[in-house]
N, C-alpha and C positions, 0 to 999 in steps of 0.2 A: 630119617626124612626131615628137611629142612623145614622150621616153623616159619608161617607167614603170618605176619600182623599189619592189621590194617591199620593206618592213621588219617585223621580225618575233623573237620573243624570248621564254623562256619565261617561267614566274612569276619575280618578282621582279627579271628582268634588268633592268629601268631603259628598257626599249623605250618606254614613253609621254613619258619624259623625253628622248630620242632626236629621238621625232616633233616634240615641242615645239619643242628646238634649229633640227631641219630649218625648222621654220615662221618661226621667227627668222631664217632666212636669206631668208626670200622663198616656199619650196619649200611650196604647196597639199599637204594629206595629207588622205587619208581616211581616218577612223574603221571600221574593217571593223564591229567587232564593237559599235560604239557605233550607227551606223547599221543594224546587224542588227537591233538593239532597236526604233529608230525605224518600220523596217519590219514589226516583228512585230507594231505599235500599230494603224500605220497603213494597211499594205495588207491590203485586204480577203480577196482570195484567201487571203493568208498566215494572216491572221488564224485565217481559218475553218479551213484548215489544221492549225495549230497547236492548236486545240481538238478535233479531230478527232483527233490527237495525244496530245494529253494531258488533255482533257475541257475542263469548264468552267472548274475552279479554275486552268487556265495563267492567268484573267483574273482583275482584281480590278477592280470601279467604270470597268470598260474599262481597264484601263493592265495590262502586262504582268504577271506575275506570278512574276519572274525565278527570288527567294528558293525557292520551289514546283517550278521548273523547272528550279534547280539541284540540286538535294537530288534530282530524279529520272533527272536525265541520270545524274548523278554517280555512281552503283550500278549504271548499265545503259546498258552501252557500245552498246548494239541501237537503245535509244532513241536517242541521244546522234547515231547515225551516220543514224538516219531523219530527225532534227529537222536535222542538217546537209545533208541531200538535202533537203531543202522551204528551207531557210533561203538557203545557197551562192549557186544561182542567181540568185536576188531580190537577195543583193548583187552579183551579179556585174557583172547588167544596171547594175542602180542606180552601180555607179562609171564603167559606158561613159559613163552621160549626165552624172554629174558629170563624167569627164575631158575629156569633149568641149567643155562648157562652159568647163572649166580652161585649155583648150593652148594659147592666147596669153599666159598670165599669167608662165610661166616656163619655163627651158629643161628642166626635167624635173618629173614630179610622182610622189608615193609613196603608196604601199597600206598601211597601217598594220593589219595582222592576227595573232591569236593563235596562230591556225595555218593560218595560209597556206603549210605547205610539207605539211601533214599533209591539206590541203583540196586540195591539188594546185594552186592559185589560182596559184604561183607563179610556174607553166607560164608563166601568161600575163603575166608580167613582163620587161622587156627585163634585168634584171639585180633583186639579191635582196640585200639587206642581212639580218645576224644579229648580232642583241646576247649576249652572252654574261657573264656572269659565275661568280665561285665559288659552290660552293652553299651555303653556310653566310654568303656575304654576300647571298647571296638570299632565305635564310631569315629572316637577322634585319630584311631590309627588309619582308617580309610580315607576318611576327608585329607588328613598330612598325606597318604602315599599316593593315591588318586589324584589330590588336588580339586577334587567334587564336593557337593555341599551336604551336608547333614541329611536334608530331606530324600535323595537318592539313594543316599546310604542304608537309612530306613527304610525305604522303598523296595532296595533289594535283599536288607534281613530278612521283611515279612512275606518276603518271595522262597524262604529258606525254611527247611523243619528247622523249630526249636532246637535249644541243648536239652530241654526237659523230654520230649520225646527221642531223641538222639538216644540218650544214658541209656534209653531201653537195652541197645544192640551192643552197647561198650561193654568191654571187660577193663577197661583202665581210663581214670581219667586227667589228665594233665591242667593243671588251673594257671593260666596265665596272665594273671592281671599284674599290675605297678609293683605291689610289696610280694608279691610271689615268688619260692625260690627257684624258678624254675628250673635253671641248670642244675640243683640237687636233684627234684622231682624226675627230670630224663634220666641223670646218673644213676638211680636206685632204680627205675623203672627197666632199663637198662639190663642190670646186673640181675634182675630178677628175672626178666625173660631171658637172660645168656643162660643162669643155670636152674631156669624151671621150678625158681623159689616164690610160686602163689599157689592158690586153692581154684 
């Protein structure tokens, strides 16, 4: 049976730069939260759902209408926690049938989510990666990719679980700040989970 690991990270840790790496090595990953979208386009249940939700304007011209739907999660954690019960499941199913189709391609495959440990998603992980970094090297890597100011960025950490409550759910943690060697850190992390080399 093919191992699943989850990976996961909050803003600014460098988690999608992670996932990349992983894919460089061979390692299938899925997009949790990029395929959420696809799903909130494209299946209909959800769809209608989703507007059920949050009205008409969650849509534009049919395609999502994220900008609208974050500005409304964002104020209202009520919202935020019903659009994750209609959303979750839809991915949950959608990675069975991607992994299924994945489990000959390599000796392990990864879950790639934002809050997969906050989703409870991790449960269903044989093992659980966390990126971590400083928070002031997190910050300045969102304000450069964003192009947003400091205080939004902060705004949306402490909208985030901690790393410190995060470690709870990890089994491995990946440290990515400036002097970090991070492409070491994957490589061994890597070869340890190919052949089954942790406790």
């Amino acid at each position: 049976m093919m191992l699943k690991v989850g990976l996961t990270g909050g803003i600014g840790s460098g988690k999608s730069f992670v996932a990349r790496v992983f894919m460089a090595l061979g390692i299938p990953v899925y997009d949790s939260d990029e395929q959420a979208k696809v799903l909130m386009t494209e299946n209909q249940d959800l769809l209608y759902r989703v507007k059920e939700l949050f009205g008409d304007k969650a849509y534009t011209d049919k395609q999502l209408n994220r900008k609208y739907i974050s500005e409304r999660v964002f104020v209202d954690k009520q919202l935020l926690s019903e659009l994750n019960a209609i959303v979750h499941p839809a991915v949950n199913d959608d990675f069975k049938s991607w992994a299924r189709k994945k489990k000959n391609e390599a000796p392990y495959l990864i879950k790639e989510a934002a809050i997969l440990i906050e989703s409870g998603a991790y449960k269903l992980m044989d093992h659980n990666i966390l990126v971590v970094a400083e928070k002031k090297t997190r910050i300045s890597r969102v304000v450069a990719r964003d192009n947003t100011s400091e205080e939004s960025v902060i705004e949306r950490m402490n909208n985030q679980m901690s790393d410190k409550e995060k470690m709870k759910s990890a089994d491995f943690i990946i440290y990515n700040d400036i002097d970090s060697m991070i492409l070491r850190q994957i490589v061994d992390l890597h070869q340890s989970i190919k052949n089954k080399q942790f406790s």
